[in-house]
Backbone as JSON Lines, residues from 0, in Angstrom:
{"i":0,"aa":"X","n":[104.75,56.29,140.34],"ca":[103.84,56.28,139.2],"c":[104.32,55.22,138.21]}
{"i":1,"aa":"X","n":[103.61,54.75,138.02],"ca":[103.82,53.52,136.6],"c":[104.3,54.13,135.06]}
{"i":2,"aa":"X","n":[105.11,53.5,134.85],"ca":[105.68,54.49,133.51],"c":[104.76,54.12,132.45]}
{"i":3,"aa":"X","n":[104.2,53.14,132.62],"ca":[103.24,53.21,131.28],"c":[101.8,54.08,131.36]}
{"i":4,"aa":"X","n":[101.65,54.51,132.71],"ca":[100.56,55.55,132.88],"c":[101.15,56.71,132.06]}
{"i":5,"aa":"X","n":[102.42,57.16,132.93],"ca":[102.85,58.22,131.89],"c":[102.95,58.64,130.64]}
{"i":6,"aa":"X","n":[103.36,57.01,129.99],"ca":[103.37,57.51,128.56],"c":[101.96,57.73,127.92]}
{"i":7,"aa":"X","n":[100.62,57.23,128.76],"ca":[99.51,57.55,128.4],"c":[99.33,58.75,128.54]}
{"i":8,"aa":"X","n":[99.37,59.23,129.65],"ca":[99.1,60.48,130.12],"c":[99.63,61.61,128.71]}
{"i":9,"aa":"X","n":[101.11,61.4,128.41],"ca":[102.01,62.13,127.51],"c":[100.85,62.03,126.27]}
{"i":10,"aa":"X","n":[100.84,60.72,125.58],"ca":[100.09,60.73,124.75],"c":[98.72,61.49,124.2]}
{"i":11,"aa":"X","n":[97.95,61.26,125.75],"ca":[96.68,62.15,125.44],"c":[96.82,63.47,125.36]}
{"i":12,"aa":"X","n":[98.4,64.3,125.87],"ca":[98.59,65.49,125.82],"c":[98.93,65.82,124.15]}
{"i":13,"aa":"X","n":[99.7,65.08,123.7],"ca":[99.93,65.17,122.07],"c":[98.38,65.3,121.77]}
{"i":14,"aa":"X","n":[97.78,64.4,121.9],"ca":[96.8,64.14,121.03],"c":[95.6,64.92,121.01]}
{"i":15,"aa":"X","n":[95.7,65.52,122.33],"ca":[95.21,67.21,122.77],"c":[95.75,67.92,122.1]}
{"i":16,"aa":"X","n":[97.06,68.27,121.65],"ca":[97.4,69.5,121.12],"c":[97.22,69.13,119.68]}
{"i":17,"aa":"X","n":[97.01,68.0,119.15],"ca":[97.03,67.73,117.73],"c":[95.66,68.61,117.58]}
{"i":18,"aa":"X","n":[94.78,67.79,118.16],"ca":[93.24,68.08,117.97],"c":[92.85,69.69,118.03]}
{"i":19,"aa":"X","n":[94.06,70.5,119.15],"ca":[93.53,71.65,118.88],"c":[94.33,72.45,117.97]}
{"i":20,"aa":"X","n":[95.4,71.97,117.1],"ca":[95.93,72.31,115.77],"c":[95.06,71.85,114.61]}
{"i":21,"aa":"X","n":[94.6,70.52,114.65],"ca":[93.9,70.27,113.79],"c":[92.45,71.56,113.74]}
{"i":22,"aa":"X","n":[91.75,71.89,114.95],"ca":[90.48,72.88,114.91],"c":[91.01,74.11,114.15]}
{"i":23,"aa":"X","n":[91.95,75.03,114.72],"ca":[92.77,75.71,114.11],"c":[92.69,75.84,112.92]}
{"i":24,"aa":"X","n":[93.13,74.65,112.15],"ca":[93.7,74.91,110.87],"c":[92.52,74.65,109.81]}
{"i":25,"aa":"X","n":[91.0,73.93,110.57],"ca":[89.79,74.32,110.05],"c":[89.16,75.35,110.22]}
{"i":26,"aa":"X","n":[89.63,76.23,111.18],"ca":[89.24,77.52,111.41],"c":[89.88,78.1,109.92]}
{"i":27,"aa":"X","n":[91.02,77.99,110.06],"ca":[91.73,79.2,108.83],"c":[91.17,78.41,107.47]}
{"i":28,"aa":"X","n":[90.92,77.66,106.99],"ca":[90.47,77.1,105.61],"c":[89.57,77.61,105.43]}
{"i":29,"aa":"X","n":[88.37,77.2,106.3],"ca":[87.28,78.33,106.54],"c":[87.39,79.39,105.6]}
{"i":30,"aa":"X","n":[87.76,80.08,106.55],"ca":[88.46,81.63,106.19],"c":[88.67,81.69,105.07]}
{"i":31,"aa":"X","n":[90.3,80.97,104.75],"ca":[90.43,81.08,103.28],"c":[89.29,80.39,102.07]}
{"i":32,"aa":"X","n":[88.48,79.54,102.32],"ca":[87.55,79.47,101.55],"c":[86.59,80.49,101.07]}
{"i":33,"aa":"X","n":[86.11,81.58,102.11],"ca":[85.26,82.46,102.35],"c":[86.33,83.3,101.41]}
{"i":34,"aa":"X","n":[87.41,83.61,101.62],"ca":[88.29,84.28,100.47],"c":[87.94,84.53,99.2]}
{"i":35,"aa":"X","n":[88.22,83.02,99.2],"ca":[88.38,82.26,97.93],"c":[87.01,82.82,97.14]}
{"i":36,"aa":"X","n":[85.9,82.32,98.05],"ca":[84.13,82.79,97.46],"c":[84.28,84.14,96.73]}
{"i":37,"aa":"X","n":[84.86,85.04,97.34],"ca":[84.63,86.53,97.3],"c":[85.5,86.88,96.49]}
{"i":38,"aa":"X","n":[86.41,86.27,96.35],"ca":[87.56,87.12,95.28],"c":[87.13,86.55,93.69]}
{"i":39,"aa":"X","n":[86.35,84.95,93.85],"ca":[85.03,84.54,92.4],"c":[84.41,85.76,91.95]}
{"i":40,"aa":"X","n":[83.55,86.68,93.23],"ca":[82.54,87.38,92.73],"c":[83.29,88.43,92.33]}
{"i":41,"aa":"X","n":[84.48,89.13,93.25],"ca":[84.8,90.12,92.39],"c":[85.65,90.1,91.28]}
{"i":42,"aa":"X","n":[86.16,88.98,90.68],"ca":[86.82,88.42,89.5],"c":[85.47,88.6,88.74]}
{"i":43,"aa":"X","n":[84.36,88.47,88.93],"ca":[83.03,88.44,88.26],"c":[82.71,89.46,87.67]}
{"i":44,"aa":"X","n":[82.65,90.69,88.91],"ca":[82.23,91.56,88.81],"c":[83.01,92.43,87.27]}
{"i":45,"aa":"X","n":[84.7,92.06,88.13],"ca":[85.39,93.09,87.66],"c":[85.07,92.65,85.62]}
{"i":46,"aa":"X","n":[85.18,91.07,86.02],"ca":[84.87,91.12,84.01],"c":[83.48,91.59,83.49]}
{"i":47,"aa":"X","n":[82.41,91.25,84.28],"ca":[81.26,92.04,83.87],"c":[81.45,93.66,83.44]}
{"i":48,"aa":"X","n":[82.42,94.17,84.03],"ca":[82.49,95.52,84.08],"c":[81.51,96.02,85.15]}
{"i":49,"aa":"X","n":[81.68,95.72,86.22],"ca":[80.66,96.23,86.9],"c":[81.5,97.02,88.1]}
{"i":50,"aa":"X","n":[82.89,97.16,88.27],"ca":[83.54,97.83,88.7],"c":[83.8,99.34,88.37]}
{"i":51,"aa":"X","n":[83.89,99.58,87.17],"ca":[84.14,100.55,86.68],"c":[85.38,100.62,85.9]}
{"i":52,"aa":"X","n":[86.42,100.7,86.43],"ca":[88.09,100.42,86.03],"c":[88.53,99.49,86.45]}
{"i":53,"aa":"X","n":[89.54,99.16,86.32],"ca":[90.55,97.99,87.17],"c":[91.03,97.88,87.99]}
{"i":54,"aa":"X","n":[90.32,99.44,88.59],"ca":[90.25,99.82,90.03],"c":[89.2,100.06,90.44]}
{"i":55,"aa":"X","n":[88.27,99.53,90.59],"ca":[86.64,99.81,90.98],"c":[86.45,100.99,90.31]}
{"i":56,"aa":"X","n":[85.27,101.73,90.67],"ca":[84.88,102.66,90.44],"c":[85.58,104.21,89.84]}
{"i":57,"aa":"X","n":[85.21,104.87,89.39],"ca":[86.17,106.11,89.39],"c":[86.43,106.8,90.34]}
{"i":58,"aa":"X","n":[87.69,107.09,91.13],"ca":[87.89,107.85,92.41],"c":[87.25,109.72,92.01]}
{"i":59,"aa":"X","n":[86.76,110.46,92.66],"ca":[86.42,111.36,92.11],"c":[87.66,112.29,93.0]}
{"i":60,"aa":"X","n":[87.84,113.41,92.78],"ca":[88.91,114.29,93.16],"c":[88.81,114.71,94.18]}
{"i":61,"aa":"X","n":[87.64,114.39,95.03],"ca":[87.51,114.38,96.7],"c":[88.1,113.22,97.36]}
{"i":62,"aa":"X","n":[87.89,111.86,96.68],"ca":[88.1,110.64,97.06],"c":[89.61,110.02,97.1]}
{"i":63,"aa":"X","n":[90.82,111.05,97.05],"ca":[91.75,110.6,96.43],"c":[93.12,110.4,97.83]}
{"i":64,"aa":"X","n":[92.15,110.58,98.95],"ca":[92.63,110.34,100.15],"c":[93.61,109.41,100.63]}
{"i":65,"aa":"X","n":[93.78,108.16,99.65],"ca":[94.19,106.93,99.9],"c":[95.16,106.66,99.25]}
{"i":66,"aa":"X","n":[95.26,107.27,98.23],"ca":[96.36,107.15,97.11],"c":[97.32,107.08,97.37]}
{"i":67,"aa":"X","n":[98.2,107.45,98.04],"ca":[99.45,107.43,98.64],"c":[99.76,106.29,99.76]}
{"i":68,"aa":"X","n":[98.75,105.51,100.74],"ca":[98.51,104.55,101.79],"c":[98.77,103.26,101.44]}
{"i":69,"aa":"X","n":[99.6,103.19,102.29],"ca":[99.92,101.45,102.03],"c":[98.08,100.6,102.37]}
{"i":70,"aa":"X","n":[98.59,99.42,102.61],"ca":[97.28,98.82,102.56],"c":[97.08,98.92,104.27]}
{"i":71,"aa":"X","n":[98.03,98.76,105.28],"ca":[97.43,98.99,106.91],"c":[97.3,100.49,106.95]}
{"i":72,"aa":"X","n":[97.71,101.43,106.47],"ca":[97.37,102.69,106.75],"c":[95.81,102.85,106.09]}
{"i":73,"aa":"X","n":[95.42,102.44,104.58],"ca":[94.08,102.7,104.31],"c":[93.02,101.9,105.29]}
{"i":74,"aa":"X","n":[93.71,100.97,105.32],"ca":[92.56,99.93,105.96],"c":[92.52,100.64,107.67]}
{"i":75,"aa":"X","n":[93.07,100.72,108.02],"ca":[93.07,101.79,109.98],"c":[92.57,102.9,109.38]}
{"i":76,"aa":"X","n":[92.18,103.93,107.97],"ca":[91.38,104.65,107.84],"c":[89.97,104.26,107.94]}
{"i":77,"aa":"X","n":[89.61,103.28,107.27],"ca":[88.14,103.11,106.41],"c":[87.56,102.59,108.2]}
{"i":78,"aa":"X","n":[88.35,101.48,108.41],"ca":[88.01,100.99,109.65],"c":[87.37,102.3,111.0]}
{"i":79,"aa":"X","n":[88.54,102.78,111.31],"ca":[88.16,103.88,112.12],"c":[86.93,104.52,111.66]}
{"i":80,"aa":"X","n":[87.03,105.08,110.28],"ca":[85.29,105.74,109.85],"c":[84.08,105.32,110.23]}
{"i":81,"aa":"X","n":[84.38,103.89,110.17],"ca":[83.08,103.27,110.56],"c":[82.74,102.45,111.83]}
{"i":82,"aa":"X","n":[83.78,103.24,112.58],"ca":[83.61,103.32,114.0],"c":[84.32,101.97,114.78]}
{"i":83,"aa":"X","n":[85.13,101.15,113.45],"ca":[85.82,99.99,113.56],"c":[84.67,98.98,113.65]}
{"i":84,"aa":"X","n":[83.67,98.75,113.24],"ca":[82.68,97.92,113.03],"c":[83.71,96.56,112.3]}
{"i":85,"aa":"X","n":[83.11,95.5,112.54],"ca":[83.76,94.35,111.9],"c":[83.42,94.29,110.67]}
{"i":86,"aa":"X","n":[84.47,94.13,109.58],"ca":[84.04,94.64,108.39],"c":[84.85,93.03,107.63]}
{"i":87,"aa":"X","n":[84.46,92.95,106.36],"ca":[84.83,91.92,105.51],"c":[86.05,92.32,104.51]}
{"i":88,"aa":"X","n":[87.34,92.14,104.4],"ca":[88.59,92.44,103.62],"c":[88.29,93.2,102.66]}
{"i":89,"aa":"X","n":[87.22,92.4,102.05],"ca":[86.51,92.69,100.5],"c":[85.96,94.04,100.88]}
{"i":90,"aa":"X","n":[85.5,94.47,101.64],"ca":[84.5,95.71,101.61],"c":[86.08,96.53,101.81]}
{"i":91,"aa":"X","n":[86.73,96.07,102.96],"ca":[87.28,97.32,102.98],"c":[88.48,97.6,102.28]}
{"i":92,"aa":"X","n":[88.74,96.58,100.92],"ca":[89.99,97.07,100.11],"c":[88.63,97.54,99.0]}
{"i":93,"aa":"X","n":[87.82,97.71,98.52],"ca":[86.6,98.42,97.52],"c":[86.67,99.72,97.81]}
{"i":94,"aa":"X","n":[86.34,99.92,99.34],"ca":[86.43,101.18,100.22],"c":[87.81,101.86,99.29]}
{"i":95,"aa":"X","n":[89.12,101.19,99.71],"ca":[90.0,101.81,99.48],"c":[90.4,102.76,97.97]}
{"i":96,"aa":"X","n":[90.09,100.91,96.9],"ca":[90.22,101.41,95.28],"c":[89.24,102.89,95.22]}
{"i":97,"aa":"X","n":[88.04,102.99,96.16],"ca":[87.08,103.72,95.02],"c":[87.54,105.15,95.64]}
{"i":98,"aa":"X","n":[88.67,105.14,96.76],"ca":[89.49,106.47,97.28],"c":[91.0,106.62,96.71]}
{"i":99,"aa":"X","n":[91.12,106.2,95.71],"ca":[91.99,106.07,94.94],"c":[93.57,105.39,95.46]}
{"i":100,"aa":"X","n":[93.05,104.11,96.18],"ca":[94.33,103.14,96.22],"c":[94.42,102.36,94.97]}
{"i":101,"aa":"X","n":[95.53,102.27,95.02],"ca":[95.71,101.57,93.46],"c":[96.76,100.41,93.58]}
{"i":102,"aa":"X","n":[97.54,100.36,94.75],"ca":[98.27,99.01,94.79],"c":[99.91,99.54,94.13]}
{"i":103,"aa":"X","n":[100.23,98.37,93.53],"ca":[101.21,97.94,92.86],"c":[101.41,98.13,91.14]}
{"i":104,"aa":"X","n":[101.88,98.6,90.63],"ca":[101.96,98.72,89.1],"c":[101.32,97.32,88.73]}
{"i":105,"aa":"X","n":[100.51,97.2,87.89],"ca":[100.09,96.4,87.03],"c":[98.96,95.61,88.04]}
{"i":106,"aa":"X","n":[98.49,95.92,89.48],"ca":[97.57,95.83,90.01],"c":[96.16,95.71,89.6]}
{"i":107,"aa":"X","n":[95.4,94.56,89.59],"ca":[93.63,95.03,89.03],"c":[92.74,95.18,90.87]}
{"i":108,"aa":"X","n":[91.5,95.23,90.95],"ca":[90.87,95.12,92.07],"c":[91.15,93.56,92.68]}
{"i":109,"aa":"X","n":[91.22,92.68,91.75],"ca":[91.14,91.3,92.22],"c":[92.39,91.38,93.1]}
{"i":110,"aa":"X","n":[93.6,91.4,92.53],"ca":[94.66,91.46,92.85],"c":[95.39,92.17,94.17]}
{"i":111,"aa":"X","n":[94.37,93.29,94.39],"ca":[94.03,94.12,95.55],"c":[93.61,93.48,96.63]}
{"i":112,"aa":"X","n":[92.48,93.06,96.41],"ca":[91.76,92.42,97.25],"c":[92.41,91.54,98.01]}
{"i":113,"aa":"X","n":[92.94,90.22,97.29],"ca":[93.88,89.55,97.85],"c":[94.88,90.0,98.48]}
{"i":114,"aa":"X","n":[95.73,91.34,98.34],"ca":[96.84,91.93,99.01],"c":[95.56,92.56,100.41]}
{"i":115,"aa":"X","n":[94.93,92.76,100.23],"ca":[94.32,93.12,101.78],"c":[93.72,92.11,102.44]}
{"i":116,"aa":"X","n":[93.36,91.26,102.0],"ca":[93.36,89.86,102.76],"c":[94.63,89.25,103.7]}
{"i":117,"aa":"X","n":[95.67,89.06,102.53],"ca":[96.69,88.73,103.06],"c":[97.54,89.51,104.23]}
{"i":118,"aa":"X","n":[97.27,91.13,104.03],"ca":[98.04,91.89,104.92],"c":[97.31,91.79,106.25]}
{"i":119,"aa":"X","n":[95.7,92.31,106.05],"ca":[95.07,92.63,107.24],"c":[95.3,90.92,108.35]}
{"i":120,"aa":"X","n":[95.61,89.98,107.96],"ca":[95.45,88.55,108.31],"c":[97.19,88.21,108.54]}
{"i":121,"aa":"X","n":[97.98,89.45,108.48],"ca":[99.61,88.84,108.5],"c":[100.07,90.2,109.5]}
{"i":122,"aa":"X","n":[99.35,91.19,109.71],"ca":[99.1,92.53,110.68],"c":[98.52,92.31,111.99]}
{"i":123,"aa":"X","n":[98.33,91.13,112.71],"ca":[97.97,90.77,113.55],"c":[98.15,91.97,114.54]}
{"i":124,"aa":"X","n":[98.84,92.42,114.75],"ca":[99.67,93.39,116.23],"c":[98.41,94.89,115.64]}
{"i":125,"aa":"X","n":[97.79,94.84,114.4],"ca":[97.04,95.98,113.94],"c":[95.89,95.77,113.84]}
{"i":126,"aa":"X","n":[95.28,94.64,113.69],"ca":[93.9,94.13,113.23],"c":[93.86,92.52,113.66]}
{"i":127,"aa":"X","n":[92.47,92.88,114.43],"ca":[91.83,91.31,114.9],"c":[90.86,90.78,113.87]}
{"i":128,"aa":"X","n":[90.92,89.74,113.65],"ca":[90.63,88.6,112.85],"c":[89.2,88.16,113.65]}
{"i":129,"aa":"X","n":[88.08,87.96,112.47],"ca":[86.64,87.56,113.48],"c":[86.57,86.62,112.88]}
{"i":130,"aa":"X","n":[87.05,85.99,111.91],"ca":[86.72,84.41,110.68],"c":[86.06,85.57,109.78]}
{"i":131,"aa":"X","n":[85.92,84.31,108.8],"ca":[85.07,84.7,107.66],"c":[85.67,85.8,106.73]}
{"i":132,"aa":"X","n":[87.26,86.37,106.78],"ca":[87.38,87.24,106.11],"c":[87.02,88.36,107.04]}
{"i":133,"aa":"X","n":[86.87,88.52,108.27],"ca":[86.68,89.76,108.99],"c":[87.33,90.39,109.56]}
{"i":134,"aa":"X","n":[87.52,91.64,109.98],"ca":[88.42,92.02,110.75],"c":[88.0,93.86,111.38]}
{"i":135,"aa":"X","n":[88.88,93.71,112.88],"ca":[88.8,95.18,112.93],"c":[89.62,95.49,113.63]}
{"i":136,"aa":"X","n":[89.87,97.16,114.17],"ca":[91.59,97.05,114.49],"c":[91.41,96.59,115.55]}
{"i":137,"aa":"X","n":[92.9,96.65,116.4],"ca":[92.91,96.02,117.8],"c":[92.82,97.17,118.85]}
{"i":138,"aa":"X","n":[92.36,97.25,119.96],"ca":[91.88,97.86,120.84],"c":[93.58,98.43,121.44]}
């Protein structure tokens, strides 16, 4: 074989794997853009007051199921309820606040939100990733 075939050959293999790092990493921007959108509206919401508290809504004394759940234990609840349907971060850390998750001391919903983004998307071995901020558990 001619060594300068090879180093072609080598080359187009880099330049294969670049290209499918480069798709990749427009896949996840994506994503985090779609984030980004949603954590606007509920930064929106939450100053409109259209949340309720600084934890969504008021948990009522039935709803208080969650309170104690880290963020993969609530989220493998809400998920399972709904039969593991592919659901959007955003819906299902709302789900959580309005069952009385509350996060971290000094936590608002926004702040939430983003911690279930980040977990459900760093929980891989627990939850599959559809883009867009989606996810449901893993089979």
């Amino acid at each position: 074989m001619n060594p300068n075939n090879s180093k072609r050959v080598n080359a187009m293999k880099t330049t294969d794997r670049i290209d499918a790092k480069i798709a990749k990493l427009r896949t996840e921007i994506a994503e985090w853009e779609a984030v980004k959108r949603r954590m606007a509206e509920l930064e929106n919401e939450e100053s409109n007051g259209q949340l309720g508290t600084p934890f969504g809504p008021e948990p009522t004394q039935k709803s208080q199921d969650l309170k104690e759940k880290t963020i993969p234990e609530a989220a493998k609840v809400i998920l399972s309820e709904r039969g593991n349907a592919i659901t959007h971060f955003a819906d299902v850390a709302k789900a959580a606040i309005s069952r009385g998750y509350k996060g971290k001391k000094g936590s608002n919903a926004a702040k939430i939100t983003k911690s279930f983004a980040q977990t459900l998307r760093r929980e891989s071995k627990i939850f599959e990733a559809h883009g867009q901020g989606k996810f449901t558990l893993k089979p």
